[in-house]
C-alpha positions as CSV (number, residue, x, y, z in Angstrom):
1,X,18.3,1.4,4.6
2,X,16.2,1.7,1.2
3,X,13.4,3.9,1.3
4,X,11.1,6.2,0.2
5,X,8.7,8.7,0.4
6,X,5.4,9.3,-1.4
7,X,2.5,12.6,-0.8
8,X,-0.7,13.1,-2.3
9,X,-3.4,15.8,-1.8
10,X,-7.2,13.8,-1.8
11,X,-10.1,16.0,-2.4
12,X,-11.4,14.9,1.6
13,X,-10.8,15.6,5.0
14,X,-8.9,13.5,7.2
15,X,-11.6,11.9,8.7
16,X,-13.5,11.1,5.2
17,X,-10.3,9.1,4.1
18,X,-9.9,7.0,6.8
19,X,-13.2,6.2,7.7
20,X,-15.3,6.3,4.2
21,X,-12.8,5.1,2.1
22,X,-9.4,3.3,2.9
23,X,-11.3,0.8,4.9
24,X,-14.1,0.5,2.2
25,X,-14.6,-2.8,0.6
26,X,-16.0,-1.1,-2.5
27,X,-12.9,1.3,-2.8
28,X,-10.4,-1.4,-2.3
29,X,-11.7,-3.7,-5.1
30,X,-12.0,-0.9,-7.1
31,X,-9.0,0.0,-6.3
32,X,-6.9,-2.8,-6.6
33,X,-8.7,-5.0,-9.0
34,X,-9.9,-2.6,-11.5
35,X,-7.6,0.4,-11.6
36,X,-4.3,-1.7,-10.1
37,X,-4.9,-4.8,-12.0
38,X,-4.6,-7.3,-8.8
39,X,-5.0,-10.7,-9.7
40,X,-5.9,-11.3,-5.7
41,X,-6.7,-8.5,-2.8
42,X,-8.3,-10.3,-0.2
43,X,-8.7,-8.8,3.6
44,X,-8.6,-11.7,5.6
45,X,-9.0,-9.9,8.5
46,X,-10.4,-6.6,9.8
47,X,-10.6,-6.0,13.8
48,X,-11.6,-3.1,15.6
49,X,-10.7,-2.7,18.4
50,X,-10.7,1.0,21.1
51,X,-9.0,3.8,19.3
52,X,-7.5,1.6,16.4
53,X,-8.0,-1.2,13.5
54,X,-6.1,-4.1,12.5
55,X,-6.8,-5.3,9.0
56,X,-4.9,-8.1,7.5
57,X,-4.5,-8.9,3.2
58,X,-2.9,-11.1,1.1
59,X,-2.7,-9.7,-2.1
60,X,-0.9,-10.8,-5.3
61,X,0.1,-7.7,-8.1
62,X,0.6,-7.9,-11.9
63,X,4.4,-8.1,-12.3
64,X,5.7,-6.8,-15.8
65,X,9.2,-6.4,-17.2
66,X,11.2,-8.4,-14.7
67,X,15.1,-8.3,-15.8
68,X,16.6,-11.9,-15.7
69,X,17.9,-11.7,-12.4
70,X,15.1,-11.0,-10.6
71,X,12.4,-13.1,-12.8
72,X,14.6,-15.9,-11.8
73,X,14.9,-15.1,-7.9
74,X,11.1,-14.4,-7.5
75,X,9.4,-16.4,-10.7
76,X,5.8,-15.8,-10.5
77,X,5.5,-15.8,-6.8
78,X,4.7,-11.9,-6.5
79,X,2.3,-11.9,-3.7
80,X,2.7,-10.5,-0.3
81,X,0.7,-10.2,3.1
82,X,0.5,-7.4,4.9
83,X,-0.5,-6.8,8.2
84,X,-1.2,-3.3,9.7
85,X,-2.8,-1.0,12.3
86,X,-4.9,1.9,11.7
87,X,-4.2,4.7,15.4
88,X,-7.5,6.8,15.1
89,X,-5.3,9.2,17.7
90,X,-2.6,9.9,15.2
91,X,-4.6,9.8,11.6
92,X,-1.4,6.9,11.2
93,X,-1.5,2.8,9.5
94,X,1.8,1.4,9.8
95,X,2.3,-2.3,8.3
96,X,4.7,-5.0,7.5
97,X,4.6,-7.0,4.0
98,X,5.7,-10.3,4.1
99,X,6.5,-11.4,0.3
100,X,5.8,-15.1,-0.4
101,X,8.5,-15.6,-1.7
102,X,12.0,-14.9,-0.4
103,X,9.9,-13.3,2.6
104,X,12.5,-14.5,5.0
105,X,15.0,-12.3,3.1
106,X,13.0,-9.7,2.5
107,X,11.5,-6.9,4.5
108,X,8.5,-3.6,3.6
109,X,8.0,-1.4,6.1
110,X,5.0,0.6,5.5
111,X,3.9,4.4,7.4
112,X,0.5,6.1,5.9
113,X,-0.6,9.0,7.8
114,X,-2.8,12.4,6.6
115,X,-2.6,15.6,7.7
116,X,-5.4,18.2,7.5
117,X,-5.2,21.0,4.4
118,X,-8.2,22.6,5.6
119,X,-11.5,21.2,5.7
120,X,-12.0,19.5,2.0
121,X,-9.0,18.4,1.3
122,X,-6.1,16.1,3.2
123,X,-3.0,15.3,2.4
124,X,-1.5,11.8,2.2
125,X,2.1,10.7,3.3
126,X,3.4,7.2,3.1
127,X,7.2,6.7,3.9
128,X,8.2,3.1,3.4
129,X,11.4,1.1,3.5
130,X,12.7,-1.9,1.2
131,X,15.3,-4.5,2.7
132,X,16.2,-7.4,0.6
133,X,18.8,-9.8,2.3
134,X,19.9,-11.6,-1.1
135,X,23.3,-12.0,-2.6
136,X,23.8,-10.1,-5.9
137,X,20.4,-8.7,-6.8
138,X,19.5,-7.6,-3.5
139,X,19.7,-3.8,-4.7
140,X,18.3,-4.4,-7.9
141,X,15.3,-6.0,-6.1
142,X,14.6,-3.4,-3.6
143,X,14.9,-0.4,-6.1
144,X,12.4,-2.2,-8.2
145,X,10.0,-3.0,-5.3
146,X,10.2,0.8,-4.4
147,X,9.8,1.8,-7.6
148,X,6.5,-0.5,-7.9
149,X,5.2,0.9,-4.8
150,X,6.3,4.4,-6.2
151,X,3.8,4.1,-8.8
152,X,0.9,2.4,-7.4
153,X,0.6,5.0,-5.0
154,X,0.7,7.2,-7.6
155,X,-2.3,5.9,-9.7
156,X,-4.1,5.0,-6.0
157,X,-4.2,8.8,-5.5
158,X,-6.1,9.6,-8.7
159,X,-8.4,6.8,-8.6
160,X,-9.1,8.4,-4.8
161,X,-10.1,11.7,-5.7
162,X,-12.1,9.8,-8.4
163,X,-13.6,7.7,-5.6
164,X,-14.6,10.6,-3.5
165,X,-15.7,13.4,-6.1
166,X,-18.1,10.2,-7.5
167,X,-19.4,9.9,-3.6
168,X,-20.1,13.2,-3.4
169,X,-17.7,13.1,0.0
């Protein structure tokens, strides 16, 4: 099974990320719009409920540089929902992305979780998986997918510790 693996240090504790800034609605369209270039991240839906939060998003990235193959397989049908849960217990959000297109061919399995540095800083670990059920460019569209995610979580991380050192957190 495709996947991969992604840590970043944030200049916060635990607690500071999870409940002053992944969840923010200032952060995320900051985040996504401004830094990521999102043509869409909406949240749908946010629930909380004892000891955990359900959010839901349909979100739509810029897509550049798409060899034949997979411009043709996907066209310009890039967005996704995800659905997830936030465990306060275990610092943990695991979610499933459903792709609009080809979603019944296609599954993203998402784990975020932090563990403690010390008492400023955190550090960030998301481990995800890439399945794509499709003849011929199945391969080429899950290492591409990874790779995408690879990189927003990359540029996410700096725009945090941008985030929180501009909060004063």
């Amino acid at each position: 099974m495709p996947s991969f693996r992604v840590e970043n240090v944030f200049d916060c504790s635990q607690l500071t990320f999870w409940e002053k800034v992944f969840f923010d609605a200032e952060y995320n369209r900051r985040l996504f719009y401004d830094e990521l270039h999102f043509s869409e991240w909406r949240e749908l839906e946010q629930k909380h409920e004892e000891g955990r939060v359900r959010r839901w998003v349909k979100a739509t990235p810029p897509i550049a540089d798409l060899p034949g193959p997979l411009k043709a397989a996907i066209g310009d049908g890039a967005g996704y929902e995800e659905r997830g849960v936030f465990e306060r217990a275990t610092n943990r959000y695991e979610a499933r992305v459903k792709p609009n297109v080809l979603g019944d061919k296609v599954t993203v399995e998402l784990a975020f979780r932090t563990e403690p540095i010390d008492d400023t800083r955190c550090r960030r670990i998301v481990d995800g998986t890439v399945v794509a059920r499709v003849f011929v460019i199945g391969g080429m569209l899950e290492q591409r997918m990874m790779d995408d995610l690879k990189r927003s979580y990359e540029k996410s991380a700096t725009f945090t510790n941008r985030f929180v050192a501009e909060k004063g957190w």
